[in-house]
C-alpha positions, -999 to +999 in steps of 0.1 A: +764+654+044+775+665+007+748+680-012+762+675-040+758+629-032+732+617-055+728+641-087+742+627-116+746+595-133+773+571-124+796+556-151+776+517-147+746+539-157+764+554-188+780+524-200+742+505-194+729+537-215+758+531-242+753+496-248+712+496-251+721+530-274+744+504-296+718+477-296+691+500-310+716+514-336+727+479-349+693+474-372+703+509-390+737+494-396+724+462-415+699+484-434+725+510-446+747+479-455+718+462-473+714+495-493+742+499-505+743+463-522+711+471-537+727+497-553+757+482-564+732+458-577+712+482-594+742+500-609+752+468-627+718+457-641+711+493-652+752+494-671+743+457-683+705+467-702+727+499-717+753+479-736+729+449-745+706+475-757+739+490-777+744+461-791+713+449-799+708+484-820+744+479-837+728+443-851+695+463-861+715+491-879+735+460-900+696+443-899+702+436-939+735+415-930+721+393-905+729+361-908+726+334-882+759+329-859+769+329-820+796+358-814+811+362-779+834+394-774+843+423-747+824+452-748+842+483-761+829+507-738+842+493-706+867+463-706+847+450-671+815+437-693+814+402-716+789+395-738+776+372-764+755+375-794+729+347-810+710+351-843+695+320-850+669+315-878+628+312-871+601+290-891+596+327-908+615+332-940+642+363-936+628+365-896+662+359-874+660+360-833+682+379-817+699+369-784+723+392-767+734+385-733+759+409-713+774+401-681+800+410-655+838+396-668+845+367-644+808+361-636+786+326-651+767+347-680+735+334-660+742+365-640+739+394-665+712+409-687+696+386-716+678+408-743+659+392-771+643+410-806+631+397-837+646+409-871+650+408-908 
């Protein structure tokens, strides 16, 4: 007899081992995957509040020419980003609300970042 018959695995065993070692991995996979859109996500939410907030402090630093109007434009800093500005008037004398909404170019602008203020 060989001595050597028996010791080992055989390659049914390490295929068996390979598939149950791809079926546990799988899981990781989705979660790496689901990650990563969350920080794609992230990315554009946290880019979108920056050049709302930009804008809304432009409109504040021009506060004494605020009059009411709806303004739609491409932001300077990045030609990826629309947005659209709305001062409308209040039941307050000289009080104006501010509206500025940025979103991704090609996206509904139900998508992006809405930032409101009050102003004079």
């Amino acid at each position: 007899m060989n001595k050597t018959a028996g010791k080992g695995f055989t390659l049914l065993e390490v295929l068996v081992a390979l598939v149950i070692l791809g079926i546990a991995l799988l899981p990781l996979l989705t979660a790496e995957e689901r990650a990563q859109g969350a920080y794609i996500t992230f990315n554009t939410v946290a880019e979108e509040t920056v050049l709302a907030r930009n804008i809304m402090s432009r409109i504040a630093y021009y506060s004494n020419q605020v009059s009411p109007l709806n303004k739609k434009g491409v932001v300077e800093y990045n030609k990826k980003y629309r947005y659209t500005e709305k001062i409308k008037t209040t039941s307050f004398p000289g009080i104006y609300l501010i509206e500025v909404d940025v979103f991704k170019k090609g996206f509904s602008p139900d998508t992006g970042v809405v930032l409101k203020s009050l102003s004079r």
